[in-house]
Every structure is written in structure tokens, then in C-alpha cells.
MINU-489433 format. One record per residue (C-alpha): residue number from 1; residue in one letter; x, y, z. Coordinates in nm, 4 decimals. Layout:
<nodes>
(NUM; 'A'; (X; Y; Z))
...
</nodes>
This chain:
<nodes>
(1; 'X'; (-32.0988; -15.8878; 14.1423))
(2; 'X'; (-32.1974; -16.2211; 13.9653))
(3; 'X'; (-32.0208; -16.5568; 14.0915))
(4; 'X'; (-31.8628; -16.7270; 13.7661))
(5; 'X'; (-31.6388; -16.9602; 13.6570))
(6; 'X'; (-31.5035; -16.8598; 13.3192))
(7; 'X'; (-31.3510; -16.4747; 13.4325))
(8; 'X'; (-31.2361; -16.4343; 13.7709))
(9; 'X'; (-31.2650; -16.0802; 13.7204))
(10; 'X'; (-31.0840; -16.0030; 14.1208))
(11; 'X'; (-30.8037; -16.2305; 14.0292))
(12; 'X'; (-30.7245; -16.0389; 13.7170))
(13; 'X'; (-30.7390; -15.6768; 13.8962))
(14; 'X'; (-30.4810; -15.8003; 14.1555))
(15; 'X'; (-30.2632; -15.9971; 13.9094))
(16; 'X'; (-30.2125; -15.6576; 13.7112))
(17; 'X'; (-30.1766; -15.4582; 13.9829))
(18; 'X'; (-29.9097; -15.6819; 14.1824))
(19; 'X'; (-29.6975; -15.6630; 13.7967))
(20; 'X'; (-29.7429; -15.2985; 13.7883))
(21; 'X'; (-29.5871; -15.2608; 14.1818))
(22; 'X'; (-29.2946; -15.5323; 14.1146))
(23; 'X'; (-29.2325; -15.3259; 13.7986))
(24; 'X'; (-29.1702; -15.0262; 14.0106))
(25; 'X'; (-29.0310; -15.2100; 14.2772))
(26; 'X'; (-28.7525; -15.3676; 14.0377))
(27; 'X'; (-28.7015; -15.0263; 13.9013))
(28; 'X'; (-28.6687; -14.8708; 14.1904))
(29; 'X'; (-28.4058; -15.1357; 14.3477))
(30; 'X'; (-28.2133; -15.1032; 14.0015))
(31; 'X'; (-28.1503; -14.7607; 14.0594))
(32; 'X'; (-28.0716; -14.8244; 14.4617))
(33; 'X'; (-27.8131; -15.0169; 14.3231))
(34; 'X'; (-27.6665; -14.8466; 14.0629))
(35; 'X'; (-27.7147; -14.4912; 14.2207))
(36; 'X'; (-27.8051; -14.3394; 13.8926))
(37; 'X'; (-28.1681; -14.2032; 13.8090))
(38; 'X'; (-28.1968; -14.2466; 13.4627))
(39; 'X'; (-28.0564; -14.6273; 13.3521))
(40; 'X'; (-28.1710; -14.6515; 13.0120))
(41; 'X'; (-28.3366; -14.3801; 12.7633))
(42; 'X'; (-28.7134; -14.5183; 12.9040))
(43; 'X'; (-28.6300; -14.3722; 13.2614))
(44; 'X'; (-28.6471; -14.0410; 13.1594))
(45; 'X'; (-28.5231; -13.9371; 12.7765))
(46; 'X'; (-28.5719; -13.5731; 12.8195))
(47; 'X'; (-28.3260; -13.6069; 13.1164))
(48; 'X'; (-28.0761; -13.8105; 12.9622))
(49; 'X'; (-28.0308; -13.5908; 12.6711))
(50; 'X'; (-27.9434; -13.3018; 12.8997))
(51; 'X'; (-27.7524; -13.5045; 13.0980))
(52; 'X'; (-27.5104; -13.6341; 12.7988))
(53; 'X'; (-27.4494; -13.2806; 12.7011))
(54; 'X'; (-27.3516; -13.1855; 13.0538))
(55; 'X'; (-27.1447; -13.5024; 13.0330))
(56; 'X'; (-26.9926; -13.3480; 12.6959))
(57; 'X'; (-26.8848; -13.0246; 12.8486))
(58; 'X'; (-26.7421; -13.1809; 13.1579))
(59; 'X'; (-26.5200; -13.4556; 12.9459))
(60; 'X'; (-26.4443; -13.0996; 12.7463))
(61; 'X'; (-26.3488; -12.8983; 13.0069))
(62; 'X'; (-26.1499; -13.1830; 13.2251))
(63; 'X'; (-25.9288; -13.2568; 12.9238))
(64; 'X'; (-25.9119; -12.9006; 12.7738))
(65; 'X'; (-25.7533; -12.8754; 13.1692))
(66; 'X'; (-25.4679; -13.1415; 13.0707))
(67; 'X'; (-25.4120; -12.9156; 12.7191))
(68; 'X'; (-25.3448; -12.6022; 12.9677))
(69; 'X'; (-25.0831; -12.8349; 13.1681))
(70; 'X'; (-24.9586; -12.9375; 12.8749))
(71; 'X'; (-24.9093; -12.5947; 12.7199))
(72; 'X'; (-24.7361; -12.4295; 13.0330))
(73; 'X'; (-24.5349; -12.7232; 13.0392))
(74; 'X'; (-24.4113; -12.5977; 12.7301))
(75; 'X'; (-24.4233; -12.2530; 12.7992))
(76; 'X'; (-24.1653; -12.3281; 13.1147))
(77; 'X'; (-23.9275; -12.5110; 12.8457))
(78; 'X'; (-23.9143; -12.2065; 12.6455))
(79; 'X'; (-23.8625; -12.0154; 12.9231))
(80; 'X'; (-23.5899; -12.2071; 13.0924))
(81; 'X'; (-23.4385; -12.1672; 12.7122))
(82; 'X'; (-23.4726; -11.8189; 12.7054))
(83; 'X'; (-23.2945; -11.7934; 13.0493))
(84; 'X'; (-23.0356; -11.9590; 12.9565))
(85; 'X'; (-22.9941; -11.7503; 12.6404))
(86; 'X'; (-23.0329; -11.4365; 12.8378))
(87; 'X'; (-22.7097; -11.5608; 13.0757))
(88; 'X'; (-22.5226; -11.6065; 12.8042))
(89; 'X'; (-22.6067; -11.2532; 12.6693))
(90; 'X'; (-22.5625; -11.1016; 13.0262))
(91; 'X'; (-22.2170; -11.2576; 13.0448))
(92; 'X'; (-22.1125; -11.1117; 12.6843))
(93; 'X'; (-22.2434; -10.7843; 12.7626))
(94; 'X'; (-22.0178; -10.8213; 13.0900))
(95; 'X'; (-21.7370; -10.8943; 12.8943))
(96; 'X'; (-21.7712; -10.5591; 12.6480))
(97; 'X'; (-21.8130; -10.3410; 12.9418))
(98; 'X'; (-21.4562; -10.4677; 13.0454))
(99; 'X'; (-21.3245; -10.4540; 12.7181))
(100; 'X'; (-21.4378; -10.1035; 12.6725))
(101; 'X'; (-21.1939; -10.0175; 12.9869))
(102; 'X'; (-20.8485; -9.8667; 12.9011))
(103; 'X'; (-20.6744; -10.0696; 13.1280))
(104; 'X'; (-20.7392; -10.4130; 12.9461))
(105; 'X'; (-20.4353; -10.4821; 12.6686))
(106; 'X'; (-20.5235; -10.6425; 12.3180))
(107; 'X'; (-20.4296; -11.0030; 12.4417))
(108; 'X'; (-20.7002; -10.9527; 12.7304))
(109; 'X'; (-20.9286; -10.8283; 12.4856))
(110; 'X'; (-20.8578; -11.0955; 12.2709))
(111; 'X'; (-20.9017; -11.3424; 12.5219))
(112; 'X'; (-21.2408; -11.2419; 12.6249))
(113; 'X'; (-21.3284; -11.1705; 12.2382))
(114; 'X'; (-21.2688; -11.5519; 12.2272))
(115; 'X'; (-21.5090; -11.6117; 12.5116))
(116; 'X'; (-21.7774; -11.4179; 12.3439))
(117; 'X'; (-21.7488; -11.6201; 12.0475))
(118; 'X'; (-21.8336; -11.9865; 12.2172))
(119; 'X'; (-22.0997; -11.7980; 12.4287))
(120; 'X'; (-22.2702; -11.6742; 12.0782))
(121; 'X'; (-22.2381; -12.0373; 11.9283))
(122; 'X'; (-22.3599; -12.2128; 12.2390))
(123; 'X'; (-22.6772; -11.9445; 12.2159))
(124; 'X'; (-22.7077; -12.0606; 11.8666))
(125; 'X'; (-22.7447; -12.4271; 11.9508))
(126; 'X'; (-22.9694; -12.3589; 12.2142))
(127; 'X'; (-23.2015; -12.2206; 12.0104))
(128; 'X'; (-23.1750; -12.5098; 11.7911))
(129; 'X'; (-23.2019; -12.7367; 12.0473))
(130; 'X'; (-23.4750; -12.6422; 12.2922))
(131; 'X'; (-23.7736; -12.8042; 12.1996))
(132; 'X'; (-24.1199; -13.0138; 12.3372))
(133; 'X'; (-24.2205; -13.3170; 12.2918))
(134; 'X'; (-23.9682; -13.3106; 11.9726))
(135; 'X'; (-24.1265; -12.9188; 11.8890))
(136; 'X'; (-23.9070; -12.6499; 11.8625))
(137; 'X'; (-23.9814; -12.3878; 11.9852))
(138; 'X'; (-23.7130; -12.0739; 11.9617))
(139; 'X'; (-23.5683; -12.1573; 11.6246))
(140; 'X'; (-23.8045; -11.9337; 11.4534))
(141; 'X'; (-24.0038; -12.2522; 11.2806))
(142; 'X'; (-24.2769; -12.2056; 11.5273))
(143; 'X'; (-24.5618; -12.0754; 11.3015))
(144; 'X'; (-24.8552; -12.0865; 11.5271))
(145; 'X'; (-24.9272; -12.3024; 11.8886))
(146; 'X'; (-25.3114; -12.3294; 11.9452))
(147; 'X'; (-25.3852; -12.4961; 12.3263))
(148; 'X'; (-25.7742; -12.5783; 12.2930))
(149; 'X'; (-25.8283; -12.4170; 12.6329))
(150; 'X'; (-26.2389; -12.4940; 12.6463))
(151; 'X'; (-26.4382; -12.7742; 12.5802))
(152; 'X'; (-26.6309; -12.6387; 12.2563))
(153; 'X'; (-26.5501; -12.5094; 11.9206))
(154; 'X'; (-26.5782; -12.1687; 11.9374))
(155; 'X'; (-26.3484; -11.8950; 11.9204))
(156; 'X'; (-26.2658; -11.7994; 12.3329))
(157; 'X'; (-26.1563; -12.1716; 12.3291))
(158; 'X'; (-25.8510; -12.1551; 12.1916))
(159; 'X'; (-25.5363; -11.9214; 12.2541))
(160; 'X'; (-25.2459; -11.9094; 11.9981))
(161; 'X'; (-24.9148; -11.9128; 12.2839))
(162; 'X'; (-24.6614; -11.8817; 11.9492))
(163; 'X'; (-24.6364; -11.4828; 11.9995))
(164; 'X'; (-24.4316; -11.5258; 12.3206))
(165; 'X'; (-24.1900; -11.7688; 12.1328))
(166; 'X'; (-23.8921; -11.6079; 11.9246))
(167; 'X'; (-23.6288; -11.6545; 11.7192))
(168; 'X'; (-23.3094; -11.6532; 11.9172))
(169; 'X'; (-23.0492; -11.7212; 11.6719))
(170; 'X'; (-22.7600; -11.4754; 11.7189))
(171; 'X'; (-22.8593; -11.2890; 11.3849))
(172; 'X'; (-23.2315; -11.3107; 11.4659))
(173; 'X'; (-23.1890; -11.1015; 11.7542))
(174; 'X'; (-22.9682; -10.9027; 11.5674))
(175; 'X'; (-22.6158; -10.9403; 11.7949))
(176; 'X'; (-22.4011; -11.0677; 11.5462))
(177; 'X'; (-22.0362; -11.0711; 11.6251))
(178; 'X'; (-21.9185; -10.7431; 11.3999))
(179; 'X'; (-21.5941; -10.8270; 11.2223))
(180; 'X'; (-21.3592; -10.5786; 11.3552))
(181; 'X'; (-21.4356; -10.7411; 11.6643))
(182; 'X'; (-21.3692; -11.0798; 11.5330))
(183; 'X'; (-21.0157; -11.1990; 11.5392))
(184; 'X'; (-21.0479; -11.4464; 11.2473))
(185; 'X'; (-21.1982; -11.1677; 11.0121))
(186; 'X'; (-21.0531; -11.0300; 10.7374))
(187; 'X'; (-21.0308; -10.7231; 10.5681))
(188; 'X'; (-21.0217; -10.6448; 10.1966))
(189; 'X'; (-20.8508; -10.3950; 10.0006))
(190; 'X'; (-21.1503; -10.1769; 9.9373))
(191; 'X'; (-21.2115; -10.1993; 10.3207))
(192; 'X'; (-21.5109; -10.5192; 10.3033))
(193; 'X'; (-21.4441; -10.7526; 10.5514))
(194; 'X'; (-21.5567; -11.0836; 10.5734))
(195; 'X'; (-21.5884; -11.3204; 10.8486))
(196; 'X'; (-21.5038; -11.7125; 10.8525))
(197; 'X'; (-21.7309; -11.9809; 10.9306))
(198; 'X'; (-21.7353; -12.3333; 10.9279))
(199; 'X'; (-21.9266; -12.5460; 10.7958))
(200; 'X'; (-22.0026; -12.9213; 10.7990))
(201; 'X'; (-21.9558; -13.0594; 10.3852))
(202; 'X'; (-22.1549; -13.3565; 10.2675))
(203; 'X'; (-21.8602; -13.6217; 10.3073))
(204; 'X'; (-21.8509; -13.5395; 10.6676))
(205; 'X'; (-21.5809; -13.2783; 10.6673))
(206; 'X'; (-21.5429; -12.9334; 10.7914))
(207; 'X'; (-21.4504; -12.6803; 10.5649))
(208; 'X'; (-21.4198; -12.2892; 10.6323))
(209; 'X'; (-21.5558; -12.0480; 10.4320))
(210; 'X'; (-21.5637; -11.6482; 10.4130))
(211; 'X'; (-21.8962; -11.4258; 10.4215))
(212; 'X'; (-21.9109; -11.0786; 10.3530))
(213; 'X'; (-22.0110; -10.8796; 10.6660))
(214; 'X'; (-22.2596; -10.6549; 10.4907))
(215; 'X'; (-22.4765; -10.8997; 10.2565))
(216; 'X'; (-22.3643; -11.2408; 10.3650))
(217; 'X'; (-22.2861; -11.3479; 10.0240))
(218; 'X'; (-22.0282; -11.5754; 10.0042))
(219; 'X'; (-21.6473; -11.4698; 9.9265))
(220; 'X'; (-21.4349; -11.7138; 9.6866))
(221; 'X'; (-21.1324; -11.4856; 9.6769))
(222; 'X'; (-20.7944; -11.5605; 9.8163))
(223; 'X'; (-20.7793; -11.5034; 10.1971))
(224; 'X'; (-20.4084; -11.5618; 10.2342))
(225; 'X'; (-20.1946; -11.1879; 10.3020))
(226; 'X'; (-20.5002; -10.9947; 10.3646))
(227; 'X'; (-20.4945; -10.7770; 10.6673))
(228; 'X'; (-20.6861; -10.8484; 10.9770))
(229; 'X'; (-21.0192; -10.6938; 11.0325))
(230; 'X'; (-20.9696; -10.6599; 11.4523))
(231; 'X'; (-20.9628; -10.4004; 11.6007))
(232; 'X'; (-21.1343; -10.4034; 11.9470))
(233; 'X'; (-21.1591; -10.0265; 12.0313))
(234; 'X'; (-21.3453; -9.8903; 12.3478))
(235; 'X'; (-21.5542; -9.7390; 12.0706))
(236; 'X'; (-21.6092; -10.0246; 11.9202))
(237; 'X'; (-21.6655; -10.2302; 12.2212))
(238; 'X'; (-21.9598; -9.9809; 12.2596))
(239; 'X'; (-22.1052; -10.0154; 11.9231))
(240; 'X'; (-22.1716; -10.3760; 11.9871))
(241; 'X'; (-22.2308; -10.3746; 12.3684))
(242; 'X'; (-22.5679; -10.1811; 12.2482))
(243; 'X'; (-22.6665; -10.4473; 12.0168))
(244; 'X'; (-22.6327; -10.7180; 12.3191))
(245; 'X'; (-22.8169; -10.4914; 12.5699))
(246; 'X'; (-23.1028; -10.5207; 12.2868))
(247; 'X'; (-23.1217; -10.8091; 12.2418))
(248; 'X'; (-23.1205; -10.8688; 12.6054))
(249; 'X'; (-23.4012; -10.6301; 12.5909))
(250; 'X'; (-23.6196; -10.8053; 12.3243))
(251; 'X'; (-23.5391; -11.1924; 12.5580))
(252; 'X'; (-23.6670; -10.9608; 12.8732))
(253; 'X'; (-23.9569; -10.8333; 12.6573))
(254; 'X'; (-24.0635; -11.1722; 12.5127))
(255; 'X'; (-24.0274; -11.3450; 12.8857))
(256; 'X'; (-24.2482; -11.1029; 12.9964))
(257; 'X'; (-24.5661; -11.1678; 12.7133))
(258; 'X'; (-24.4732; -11.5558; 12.8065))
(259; 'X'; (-24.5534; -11.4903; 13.1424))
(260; 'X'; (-24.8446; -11.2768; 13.0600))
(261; 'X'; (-24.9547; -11.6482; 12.8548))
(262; 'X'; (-24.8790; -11.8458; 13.1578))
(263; 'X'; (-25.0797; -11.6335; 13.4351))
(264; 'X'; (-25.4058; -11.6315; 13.1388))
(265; 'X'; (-25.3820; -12.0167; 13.1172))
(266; 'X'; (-25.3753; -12.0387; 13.4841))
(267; 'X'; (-25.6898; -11.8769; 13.5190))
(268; 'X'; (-25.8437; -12.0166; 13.2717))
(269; 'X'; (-25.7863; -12.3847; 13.4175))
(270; 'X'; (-25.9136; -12.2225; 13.7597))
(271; 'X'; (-26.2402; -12.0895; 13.5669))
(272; 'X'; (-26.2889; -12.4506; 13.4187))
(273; 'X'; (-26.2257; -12.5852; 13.7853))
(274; 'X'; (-26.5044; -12.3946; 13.8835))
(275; 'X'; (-26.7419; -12.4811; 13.5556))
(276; 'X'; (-26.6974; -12.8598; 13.6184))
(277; 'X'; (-26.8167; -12.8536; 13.9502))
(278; 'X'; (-27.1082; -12.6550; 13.8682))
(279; 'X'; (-27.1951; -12.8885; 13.5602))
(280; 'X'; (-27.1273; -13.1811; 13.7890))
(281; 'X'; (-27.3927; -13.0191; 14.0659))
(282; 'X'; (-27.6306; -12.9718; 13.7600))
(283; 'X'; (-27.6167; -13.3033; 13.6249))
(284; 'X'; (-27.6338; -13.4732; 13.9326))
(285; 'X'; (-27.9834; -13.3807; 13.9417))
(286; 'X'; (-28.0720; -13.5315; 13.6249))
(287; 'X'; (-27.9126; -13.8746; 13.6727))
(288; 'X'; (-27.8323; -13.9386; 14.0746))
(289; 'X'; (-28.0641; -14.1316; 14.2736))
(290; 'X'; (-28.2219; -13.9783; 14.5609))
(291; 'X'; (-28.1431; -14.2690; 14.8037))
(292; 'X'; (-28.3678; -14.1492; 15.0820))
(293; 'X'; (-28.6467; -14.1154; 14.8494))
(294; 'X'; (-28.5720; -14.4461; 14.6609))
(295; 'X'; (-28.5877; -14.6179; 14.9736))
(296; 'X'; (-28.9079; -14.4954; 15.0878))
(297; 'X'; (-29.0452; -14.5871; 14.7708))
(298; 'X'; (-28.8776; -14.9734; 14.7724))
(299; 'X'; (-29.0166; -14.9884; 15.1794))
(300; 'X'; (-29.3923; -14.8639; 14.9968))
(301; 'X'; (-29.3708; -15.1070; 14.6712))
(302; 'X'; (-29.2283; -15.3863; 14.9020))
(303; 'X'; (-29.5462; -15.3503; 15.1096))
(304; 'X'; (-29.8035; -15.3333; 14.7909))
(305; 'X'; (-29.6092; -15.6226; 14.6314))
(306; 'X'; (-29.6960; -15.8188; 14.9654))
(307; 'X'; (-30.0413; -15.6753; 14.9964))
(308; 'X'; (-30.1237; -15.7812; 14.6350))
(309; 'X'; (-29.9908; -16.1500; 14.6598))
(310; 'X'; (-30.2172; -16.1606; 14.9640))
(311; 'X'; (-30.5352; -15.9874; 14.7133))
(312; 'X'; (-30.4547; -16.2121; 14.4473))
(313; 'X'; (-30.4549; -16.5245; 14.6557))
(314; 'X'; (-30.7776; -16.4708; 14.8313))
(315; 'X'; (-30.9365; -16.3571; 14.4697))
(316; 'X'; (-30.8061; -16.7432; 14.3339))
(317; 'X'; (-31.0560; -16.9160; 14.6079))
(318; 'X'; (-31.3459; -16.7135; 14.4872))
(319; 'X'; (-31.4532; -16.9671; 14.2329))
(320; 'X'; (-31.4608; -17.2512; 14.4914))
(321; 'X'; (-31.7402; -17.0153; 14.5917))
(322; 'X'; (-31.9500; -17.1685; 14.3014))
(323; 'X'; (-31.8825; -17.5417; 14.4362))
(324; 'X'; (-32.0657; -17.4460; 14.7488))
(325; 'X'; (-32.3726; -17.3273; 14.5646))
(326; 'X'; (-32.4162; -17.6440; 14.3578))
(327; 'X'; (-32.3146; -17.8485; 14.6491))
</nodes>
């Protein structure tokens, strides 16, 4: 090879060669340091695209976990109001099955009549009451509850949990107090009765008006001399002690498709358990460093870096070379 001054041709080989090994060396100690494979779109942009949507599904699943918490959170509420409903019930349909006994007077019977009537208003307010997050949720305004229970958009993603939620007003359930079991009723002269209720007017007041037990159209007649409409027979007693038991029945019933909704949500945040850690194993081979192999690979560039300087040095005295041939 010719001796010149103008292109030191061994000067420029090492030069480009000791750039291209710091390059690698500097990428190399980037990702030492950062522990991730792929720090920019350059490292490897097939790689990162699958890595983002692994990312995606594991943000997805992670917080589609917190909507299942969330959603058997809510699911307990109702059932802690649907327990308490169901005492109440239990404790009513106690009280018939004593009424219904012979040796109870009307004053007894009365008494526990009484009894039955703050238990059905208190089951009444609980069903107004009980509610998440400010949601009601046994009033009977509950049209649907979606939980997004996966981390896409399709269909097996979401669960509607409103079917195990129902109405439990005292009429919804269909245990209404009947009026010749109610000692404020009244009884008309072609045998109607109607039952009082009160209600709250717009100045504040409370006023009581009469329904008719049938239709539950509202009575504007004279209420004053008619006869009462009690009369708390064993028979009676009977008649309405089977609309309690069924509507203890249809509580019981709706407990158990809650449940049902509780132990499916369960699994579900079990199966996602299980999905994230597989996605994280996955993706963990697209972006984590191999630090054993990374180090190798710094120990290798350090050397070349070092072997280059040493190349690149001894190719700057080769045009001093020329000085000795003119000297």
C-alpha cells in the first residue's frame, strides 16, 4: 500500500470502526442501565409494537381486576340489604304463625299486627335506602349493571350483575299488609275496604289518606262511622303468612343467583391473575435486558473500543513515515 500524505487511508478504517464499537458500546450500557431491551422505536420496532399491545392487555386486565372488586363490593351491599330484608320477613312470618294459634286474644294479635306493620315500613326504607357509591340498588330503578370484567371490547368482557338485584318494596314482592289484617283499615258498605297511609304534603305536613285495597285508587269519601276492616282470623293469619313465606322465597332465590354472580367474578379475576403473568412472561422477552448477555457484550465492546484507540493511534504516525523518506 502506497505511503501518502493527503488520505491516511488506516486512520480512516480505525476511526470508523472505533465509532461503530462505542456506538454499540453506549447502546449496550444504556440498556445495562435501564434494564429494558428496546429504549426507543430504532432498538427493535417490530418488538416494541408487540410489546405495547401486551402492555395494553396487561393495563386491561389489571384494572378490569379493580372493576371485579368493585362490583362484588357492590354485590355484598346488596346482599347485606337483602339479609336484612329477609330478617325482617322471617320475624313477620314468626309473628303470623303465633297469631294463627288459638290461644293468642285480639289485643295480642293486635299487638303483634302492630309489630308487623313497622317491620314492613322499615323493609320499605331499606330498599330505598341501600345503595353504592350513591346507586341504588333494590329499589327496582336498577335497569342494567355492566362490570367490564376483561381488558377488550368484546362480548365475554362484560357481565350484566342487575339480574340478581330486585325490587324489594313490600308490594314488589307482593306481601302487602291485607286490610282485614290492618287495624287502621276500613270497611265500606258494599264490603271495599281501604287502607290509610300517610303521606308527606308539599308544605311539609303529613296528611293521611285512604286507598282502596283492590286497585289502589284513591278514596275521597267520608271515613268517619265506617266499620273496621280487622279481623285477624287463624284463617286469615294463613292467607297472608303464605304471601311472606314467598316472598321470603323469591329474597332466598335472588341471594342465591347473587351468589352464583359473586363465585363467576371470582374466577374470572383468578383467570386474569393467571393471564397477566403469562403476558408479563411474554413481554419480558421483547423488552428486558438479558444482563448476563449485555455484560458480555459491554466486557467485548469495552475491549474493541480500547483495541481501536490503540489502531487508530498507531495509523496517525504513518504519515511521519513520508518525512523519513525525504529526509
Amino acid at each position: 500500500m502506497a505511503i501518502t500524505l493527503g488520505t491516511n487511508i488506516p486512520s480512516y478504517t480505525a476511526r470508523v470502526n472505533l465509532n461503530t464499537v462505542t456506538s454499540k458500546l453506549t447502546d449496550t450500557m444504556e440498556k445495562l442501565s435501564t434494564g429494558l431491551k428496546i429504549n426507543r422505536a430504532g432498538d427493535d420496532a417490530a418488538g416494541l409494537v408487540i410489546s405495547e399491545n401486551m402492555e395494553a392487555l396487561i393495563r386491561g386486565s389489571k384494572q378490569a381486576q379493580n372493576n371485579i372488586q368493585n362490583a362484588t363490593s357492590f354485590l355484598t351491599i346488596a346482599e347485606d340489604g337483602m339479609v336484612s330484608i329477609g330478617d325482617h320477613f322471617q320475624r313477620i312470618n314468626d309473628l303470623l304463625v303465633n297469631m294463627a294459634n288459638d290461644t293468642n286474644d285480639i289485643d295480642s294479635r293486635t299487638a303483634a299486627v302492630r309489630e308487623i306493620i313497622e317491620r314492613l315500613d322499615e323493609i320499605n326504607r331499606l330498599a330505598e335506602s341501600t345503595n353504592f357509591n350513591g346507586k341504588t340498588m333494590l329499589d327496582g330503578s336498577v335497569d342494567s349493571i355492566i362490570v367490564q370484567m376483561g381488558p377488550d371490547e368484546t362480548s365475554s368482557s362484560i357481565l350484566d350483575i342487575s339480574e340478581a338485584l330486585t325490587d324489594c318494596h313490600v308490594e314488589s314482592l307482593k306481601a302487602i299488609l291485607p286490610g282485614n289484617l290492618n287495624p287502621d283499615a276500613l270497611k265500606l258498605d258494599n264490603g271495599d275496604i281501604i287502607i290509610p297511609k300517610e303521606e308527606i304534603q308539599d308544605d311539609g305536613s303529613i296528611a293521611t289518606k285512604y286507598y282502596y285495597e283492590k286497585d289502589g285508587a284513591e278514596y275521597n269519601g267520608a271515613t268517619t262511622g265506617l266499620e273496621s276492616a280487622f279481623d285477624p282470623t287463624n284463617e286469615n293469619c294463613r292467607n297472608y303468612m303464605a304471601s311472606v313465606q314467598n316472598a321470603i322465597s323469591e329474597l332466598s332465590t335472588r341471594r342465591g343467583l347473587l351468589g352464583a354472580y359473586e363465585n363467576r367474578m371470582d374466577s374470572s379475576y383468578d383467570s386474569l391473575s393467571t393471564r397477566i403473568e403469562s403476558l408479563e412472561s411474554a413481554k419480558s422477552i421483547y423488552t428486558d435486558t438479558d444482563i448476563a448477555q449485555e455484560a458480555t457484550n459491554m466486557t467485548t465492546q469495552q475491549i474493541m473500543q480500547q483495541y481501536n484507540v490503540a489502531l487508530l493511534a498507531n495509523a496517525n504516525t504513518i504519515p511521519q513515515l513520508a518525512l523519513q523518506l525525504i529526509g
